[in-house]
Steps between C-alpha positions, in 0.01 A plus 500: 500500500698843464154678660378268717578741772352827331112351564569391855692922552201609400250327717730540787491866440155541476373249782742700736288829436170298580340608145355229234682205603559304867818313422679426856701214296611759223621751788699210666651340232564850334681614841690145547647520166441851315799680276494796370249565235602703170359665231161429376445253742547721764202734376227550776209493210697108432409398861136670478464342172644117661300563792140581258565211320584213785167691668284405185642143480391427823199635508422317160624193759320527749183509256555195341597338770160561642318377196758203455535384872681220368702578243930444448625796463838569308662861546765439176778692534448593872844661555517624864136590526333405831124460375444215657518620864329816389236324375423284799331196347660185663277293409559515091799308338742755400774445294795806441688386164785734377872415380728231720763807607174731633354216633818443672506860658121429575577235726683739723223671580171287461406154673320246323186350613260233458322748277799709411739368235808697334604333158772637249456447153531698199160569346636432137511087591176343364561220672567652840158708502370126389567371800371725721187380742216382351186758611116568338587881590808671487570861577789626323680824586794650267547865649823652306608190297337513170756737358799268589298226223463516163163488323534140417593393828286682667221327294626154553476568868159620481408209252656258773332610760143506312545117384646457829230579723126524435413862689805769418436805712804765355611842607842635310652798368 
């Protein structure tokens, strides 16, 4: 939770200079509740780099989104990231799962709607990611979380997931 606000600085940053990424909520949110950015974080090639990355994500999105019309989608570990209004699918169920305390933040900024949901978990309780909806396809998104897991959670979450639900469409890093 100590960088939650390093991803959002850097989409803020680069949305604002109209270059790789359109991300009116990151500029907001960045300007309602910014600090003062230090060190490494505060490096320019950090924002390009958070900016890049987000860009790819939803691109990869938006793509499987087209070939999965239907699909849940699960962005694990969605911090303060505004995907699902820059995607601009409102038809898909969309669920944004990260810890209770982020989730609480979240709330500030993001309304829930019929399609929207926010839920706080931690991705290390099996039986948590258990109960999540039931769905043929799922499309899950974890953008900047795998190296918060170890190995062997990571693969229980990936093993839950795939006995879980019968189509797994995956993009991580």
């Amino acid at each position: 939770n100590k960088t939650l606000f390093i991803p959002l600085y850097g989409k803020a940053r680069i949305s604002k200079m109209g270059i790789i990424l359109n991300d009116k909520d990151a500029e907001s949110i960045w300007g309602s509740c910014g600090f003062e950015i230090k060190g490494k974080s505060k490096s320019k090639w950090l924002a390009y780099n958070m900016a890049m990355r987000a860009r790819i994500f939803d691109d990869w999105t938006r793509d499987e989104l087209s070939l999965n019309p239907d699909a849940l989608v699960l962005h694990l570990g969605c911090g303060l990231d505004s995907r699902y209004n820059r995607i601009q699918s409102p038809a898909v169920k969309w669920i944004d799962i990260d810890m209770d305390e982020v989730i609480k933040v979240r709330k500030s900024f993001y309304k829930e709607t019929q399609n929207y949901s926010m839920l706080g978990m931690n991705l290390k309780d099996s039986e948590k990611l258990l109960k999540l909806p039931d769905a043929t396809n799922v499309i899950v998104i974890m953008e900047g979380v795998s190296m918060y897991l170890k190995n062997g959670e990571l693969l229980k979450i990936m093993h839950i997931l795939n006995e879980k639900y019968y189509h797994v469409h995956l993009l991580l890093d």
